[in-house]
N, C-alpha and C positions, 0 to 999 in steps of 0.2 A: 495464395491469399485472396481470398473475396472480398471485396470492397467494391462500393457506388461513390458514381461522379455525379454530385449537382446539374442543374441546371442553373444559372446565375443570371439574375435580372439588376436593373438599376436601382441603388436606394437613393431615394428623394424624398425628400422633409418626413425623416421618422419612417420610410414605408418602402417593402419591396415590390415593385411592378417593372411591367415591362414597359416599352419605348409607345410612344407615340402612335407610331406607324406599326407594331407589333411584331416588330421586326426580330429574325434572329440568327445569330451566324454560329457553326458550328465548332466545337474546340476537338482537337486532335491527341490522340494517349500519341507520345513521340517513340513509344517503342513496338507500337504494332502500325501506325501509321493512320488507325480506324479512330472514329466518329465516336466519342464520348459522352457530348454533351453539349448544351449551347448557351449561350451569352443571349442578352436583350440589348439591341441596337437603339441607342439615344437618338432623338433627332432634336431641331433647335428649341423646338419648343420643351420637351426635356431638359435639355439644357439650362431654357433661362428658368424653368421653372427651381433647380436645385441653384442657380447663383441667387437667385431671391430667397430661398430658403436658409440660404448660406448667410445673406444679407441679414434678412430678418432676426436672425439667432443670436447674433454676432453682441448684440448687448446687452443682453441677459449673462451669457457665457462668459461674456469678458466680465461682469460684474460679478459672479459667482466666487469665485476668490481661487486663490490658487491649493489651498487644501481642496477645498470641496473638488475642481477640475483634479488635481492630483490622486484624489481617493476611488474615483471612476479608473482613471489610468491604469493604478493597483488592482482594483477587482477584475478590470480584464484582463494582465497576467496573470492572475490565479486562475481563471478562467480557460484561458488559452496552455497552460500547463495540465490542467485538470483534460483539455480535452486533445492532448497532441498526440496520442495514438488513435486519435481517428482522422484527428487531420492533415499527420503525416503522410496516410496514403492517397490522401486526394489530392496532396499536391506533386508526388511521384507520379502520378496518373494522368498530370497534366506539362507537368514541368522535364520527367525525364529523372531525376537526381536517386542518389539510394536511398533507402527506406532514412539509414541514420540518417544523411545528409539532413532529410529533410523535417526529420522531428528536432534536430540540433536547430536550426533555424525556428522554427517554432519558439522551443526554449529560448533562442537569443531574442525574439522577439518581445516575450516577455517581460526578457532582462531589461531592454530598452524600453517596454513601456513604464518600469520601476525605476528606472535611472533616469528617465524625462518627468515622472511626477515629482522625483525629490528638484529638478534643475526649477519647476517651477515655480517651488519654492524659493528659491533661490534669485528670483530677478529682481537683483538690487538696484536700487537707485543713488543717488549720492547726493549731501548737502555742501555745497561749495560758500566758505568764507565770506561773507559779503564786508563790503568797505564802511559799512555804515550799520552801525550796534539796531537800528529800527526797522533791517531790510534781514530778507529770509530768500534762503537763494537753493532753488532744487533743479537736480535732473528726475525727474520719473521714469519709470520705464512704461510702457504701455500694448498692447498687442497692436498688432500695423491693420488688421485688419481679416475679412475673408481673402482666402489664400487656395491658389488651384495648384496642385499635384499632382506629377505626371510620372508613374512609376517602371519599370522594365520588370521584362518573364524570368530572368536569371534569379530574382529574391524576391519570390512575389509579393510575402508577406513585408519580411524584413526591413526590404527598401522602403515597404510605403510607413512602414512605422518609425522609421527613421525622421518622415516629414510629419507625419500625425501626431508624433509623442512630443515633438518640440512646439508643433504648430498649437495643437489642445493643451499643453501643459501649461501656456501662458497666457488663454485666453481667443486664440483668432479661432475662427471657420474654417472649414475646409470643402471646398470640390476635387476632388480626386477622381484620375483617369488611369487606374490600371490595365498593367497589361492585358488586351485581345488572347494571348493565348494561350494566360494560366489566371481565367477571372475570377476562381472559385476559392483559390485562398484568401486575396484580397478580402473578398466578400466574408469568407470566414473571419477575418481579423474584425469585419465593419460590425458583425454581428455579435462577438464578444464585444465590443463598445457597447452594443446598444445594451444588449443582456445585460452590462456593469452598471447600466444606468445615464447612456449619454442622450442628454436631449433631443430632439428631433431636431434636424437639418443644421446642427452642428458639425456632422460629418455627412455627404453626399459622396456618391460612390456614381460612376458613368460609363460605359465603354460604347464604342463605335470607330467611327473612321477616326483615327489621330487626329491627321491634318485637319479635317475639320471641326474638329474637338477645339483643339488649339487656337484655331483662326476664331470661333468664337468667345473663349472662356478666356483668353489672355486679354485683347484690345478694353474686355468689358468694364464699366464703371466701376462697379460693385466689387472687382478682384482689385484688391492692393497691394498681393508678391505672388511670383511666382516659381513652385521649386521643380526642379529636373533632372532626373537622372539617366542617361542615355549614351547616343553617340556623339562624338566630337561635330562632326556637321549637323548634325538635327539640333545640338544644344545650340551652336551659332546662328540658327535662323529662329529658335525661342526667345533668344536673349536678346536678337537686334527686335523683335514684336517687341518683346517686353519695353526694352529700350524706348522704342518709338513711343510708348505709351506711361513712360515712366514709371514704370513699374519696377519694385523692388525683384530681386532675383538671386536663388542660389542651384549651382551648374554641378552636380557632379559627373564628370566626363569619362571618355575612356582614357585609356593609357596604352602604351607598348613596353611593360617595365623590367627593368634589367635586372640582373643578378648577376653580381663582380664577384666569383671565386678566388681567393686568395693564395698562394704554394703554404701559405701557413695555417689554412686551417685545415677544421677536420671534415675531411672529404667525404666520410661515411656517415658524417650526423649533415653534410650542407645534398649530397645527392639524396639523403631520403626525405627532407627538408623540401627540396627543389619540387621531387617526384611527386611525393606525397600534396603539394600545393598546386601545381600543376595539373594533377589530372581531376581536382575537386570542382566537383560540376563541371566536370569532363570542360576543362578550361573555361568555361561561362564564364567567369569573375571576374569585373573592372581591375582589381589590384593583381589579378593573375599573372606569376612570372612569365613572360615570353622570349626575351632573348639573354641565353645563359652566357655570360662570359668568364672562361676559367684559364689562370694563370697559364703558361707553355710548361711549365715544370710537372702540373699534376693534371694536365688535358686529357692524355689517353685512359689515366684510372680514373679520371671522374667520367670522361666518355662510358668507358667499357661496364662501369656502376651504375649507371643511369639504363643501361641500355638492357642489363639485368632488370632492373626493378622495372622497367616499362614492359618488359618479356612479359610477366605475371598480374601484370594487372589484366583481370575480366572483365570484360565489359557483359551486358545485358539489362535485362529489365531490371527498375530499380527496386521493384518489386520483389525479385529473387533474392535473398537473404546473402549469396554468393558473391552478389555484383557488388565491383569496385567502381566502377564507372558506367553512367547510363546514356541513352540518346544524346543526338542535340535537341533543341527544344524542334524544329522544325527541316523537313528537307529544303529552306532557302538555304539556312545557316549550315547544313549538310551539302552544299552546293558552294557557298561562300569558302569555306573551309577548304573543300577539297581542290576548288580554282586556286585558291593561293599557292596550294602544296604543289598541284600540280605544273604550273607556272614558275616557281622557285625549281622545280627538276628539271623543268625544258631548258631553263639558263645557264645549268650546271650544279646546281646543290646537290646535294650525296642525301641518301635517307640514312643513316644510323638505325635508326629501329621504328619498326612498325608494328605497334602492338596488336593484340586482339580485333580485328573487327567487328564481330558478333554476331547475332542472326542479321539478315540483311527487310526484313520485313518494316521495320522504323527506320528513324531519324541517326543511325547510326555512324559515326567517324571512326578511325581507326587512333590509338594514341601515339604520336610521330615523333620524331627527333631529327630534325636537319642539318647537318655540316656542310661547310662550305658555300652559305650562302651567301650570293652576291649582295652590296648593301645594297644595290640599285635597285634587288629583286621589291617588286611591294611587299612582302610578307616582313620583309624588313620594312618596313616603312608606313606599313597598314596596320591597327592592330587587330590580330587573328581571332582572336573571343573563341576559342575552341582548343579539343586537345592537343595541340602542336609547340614546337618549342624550337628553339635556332641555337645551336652550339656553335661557338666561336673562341678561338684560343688568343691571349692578349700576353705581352712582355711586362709593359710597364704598368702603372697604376696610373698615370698620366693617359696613358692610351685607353684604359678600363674607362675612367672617367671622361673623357670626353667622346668616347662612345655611346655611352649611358645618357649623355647629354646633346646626342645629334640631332635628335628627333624635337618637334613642337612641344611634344607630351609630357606631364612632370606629374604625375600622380603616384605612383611607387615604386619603389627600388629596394633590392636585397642586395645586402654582402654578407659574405663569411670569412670572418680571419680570426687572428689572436694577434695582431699588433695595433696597441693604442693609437700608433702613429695612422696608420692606417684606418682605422675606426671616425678620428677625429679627421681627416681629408675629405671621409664620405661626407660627415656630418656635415661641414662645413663647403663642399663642392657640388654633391649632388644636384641637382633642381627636380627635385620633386617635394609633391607635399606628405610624405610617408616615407620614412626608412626604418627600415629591421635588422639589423644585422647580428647574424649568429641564428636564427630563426626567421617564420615570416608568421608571425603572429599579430596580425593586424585586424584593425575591426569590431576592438571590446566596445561596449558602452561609454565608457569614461573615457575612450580614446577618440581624437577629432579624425574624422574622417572626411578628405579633398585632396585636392590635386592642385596644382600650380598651370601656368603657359595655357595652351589650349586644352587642358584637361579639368579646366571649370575654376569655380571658387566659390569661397564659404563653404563651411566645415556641417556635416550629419551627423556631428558626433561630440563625448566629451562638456564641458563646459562653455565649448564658443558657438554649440549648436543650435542653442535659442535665442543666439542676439540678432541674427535674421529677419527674427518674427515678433520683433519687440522695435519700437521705435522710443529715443529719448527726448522727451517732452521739457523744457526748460519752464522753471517755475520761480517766477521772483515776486517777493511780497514786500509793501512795506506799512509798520504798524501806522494807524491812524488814532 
């Protein structure tokens, strides 16, 4: 397949240019390891110039109403459907994932800018009783403000539409800092906004060094929330800035989430279930199963079925029509990845299966399964963000469950059974913010998406996803 990779520069109030200093840093295809294409490095002055544009916008946009802001939202998913076989392959090119993977995302993106213009319809306010028949007594809802977002390479689009489609649906600003090392879908997403008709420096788009993105776009006056999605320690040094500056804040974190196999379910619809979620975006996914726990009774045939289906999956370029599984996004995270596995075998874990490795020119992992890992090892204790997974055999559901629950982390959890009893334990025991059981179908539009403990809070999804970005104004009258 022949396709071209952008070059991507910053957009500030309405317009694409490059940084200040003319800076630019190079983006990487993660499956040949070569030089694609490059980004426009912001400097501060960039910077403040998109949080004043963001500022500037900010009350017009909120005055606009929520149709007119909803009807923009809509035309850019029709937009970004109309154009997702061309921008599925820029983002395999940058990102690593299969061709489908990544036009399905496109599509979900979509879906989520049409499921955020109708919530913004929807931000209701409420008239409270008042004690005295010549007094009027309101909550309003209101937008909180301009709002900085800071997205990850795993969903490039998705994730940042996730903050955009709640943030623009009820009125705030946005400064957004997507991923360094997939900036060209973002950027595609920014440009079906504009094409749909959104005003200038209501959506500002940035990349350069994080850490210094961060240190200046958080503390700023002009930002009044700020959303993140990342890792467990990079969200806790966000949230205490934020903190200190009093800034509104929502965290989605990582996780390490379990999956409790049951002797009573069905073992051939929960390993392909397992398999099938695991190796998508070759483990990249915050809600990604990582440590499989399956009853003593059906351990070795869900072992020995897993170990099959991991046999067949091909890895390669996502490119390839073939490919089940593609790069990691980068040789760090091909490095991180292979430290844990290799780490967990010096202390004694067993490898189950080693799948495909693939050419070795990119960003490549193999797809792993480990038994008998120590808990002590990190891999148990760290979450792996890649193809790798931890099999572990359990007696009791007492023991399932407070394994599931040993870690900080509460972002999602899978079981598979066919007993109510069991069904209603998880519901009720688990600590995470996500359970699926019987599937792992997590992630719709209408569905909330967050985590619990150290793996964040407030929801990028569903109905609770815009209360974030709306603050409640109390409004009391009385006639004269």
């Amino acid at each position: 397949m022949e396709t071209t990779y952008p070059d991507t520069q910053l957009l500030i109030d309405g317009r694409w240019r490059d940084g200040a200093l003319g800076q630019r840093t190079a983006v990487y295809d993660p499956a040949t390891a070569e030089v694609i294409g490059h980004y426009a490095m912001a400097e501060p002055a960039d910077l403040e110039e998109a949080v004043q544009a963001a500022g500037s916008a900010f009350a017009a946009w909120r005055d606009a109403g929520a149709y007119a802001r909803g009807s923009i939202l809509r035309q850019a998913a029709v937009l970004l459907r109309e154009r997702a076989d061309t921008l599925a392959p820029c983002m395999t090119m940058e990102m690593g994932k299969p061709l489908a993977e990544a036009r399905a995302e496109v599509m979900s993106s979509a879906d989520l800018l049409d499921w955020f213009a109708g919530e913004g319809q929807r931000a209701y306010g409420q008239v409270i009783p008042a004690r005295s028949p010549n007094v009027t007594q309101m909550v309003l809802k209101q937008p909180v403000g301009p709002v900085v977002a800071f997205t990850p390479w795993n969903f490039p689009m998705s994730q940042l539409v996730r903050k955009l489609g709640a943030a623009l649906a009820v009125g705030c600003t946005v400064v957004a800092k997507p991923p360094e090392d997939t900036p060209a879908s973002p950027a595609a997403l920014a440009q079906a906004l504009l094409d749909a008709g959104l005003p200038p420096g209501v959506l500002n788009i940035v990349y350069g060094e994080p850490a210094d993105i961060a240190n200046y776009l958080i503390p700023h006056p002009v930002i009044r929330k700020v959303s993140f999605t990342g890792s467990v320690p990079v969200g806790k040094q966000l949230a205490a800035l934020a903190g200190k500056h009093m800034k509104r804040i929502t965290m989605e974190l990582g996780g390490h989430n379990p999956v409790i196999v049951c002797e009573d379910a069905n073992v051939e619809a929960a390993v392909a279930a397992v398999a099938g979620f695991k190796l998508r975006n070759a483990g990249q996914v915050c809600i990604s199963p990582t440590r499989v726990l399956v009853q003593r009774g059906i351990y070795d045939r869900f072992a020995a079925a897993l170990a099959e289906h991991v046999k067949k999956v091909r890895t390669g370029s996502g490119l390839e029509p073939a490919t089940a599984m593609g790069p990691l996004v980068s040789e760090r995270r091909v490095k991180a990845v292979a430290g844990l596995i290799q780490e967990a075998v010096s202390e004694g874990a067993q490898v189950l299966v080693e799948g495909d490795a693939a050419p070795r020119a990119g960003f490549f992992q193999a797809p792993t399964v480990l038994t008998d890992v120590s808990l002590s090892s990190r891999i148990q204790n760290e979450e792996p963000f890649g193809p790798v997974a931890m099999l572990s055999p359990f007696d009791t559901i007492d023991e399932a469950i407070a394994e599931a629950n040993r870690l900080p982390y509460g972002l999602a959890a899978y079981a598979f059974t066919s007993s109510i009893r069991n069904s209603q334990r998880f519901q009720t025991e688990l600590e995470v913010g996500m359970l699926a059981i019987n599937h792992t179908l997590l992630g719709l539009p209408e569905l909330p998406l967050g985590g619990v403990k150290d793996s964040g809070y407030g929801s990028e999804g569903g109905s609770e996803a815009i209360n974030s970005y709306l603050i409640s104004k109390l409004v009391t009258q009385a006639a004269v």
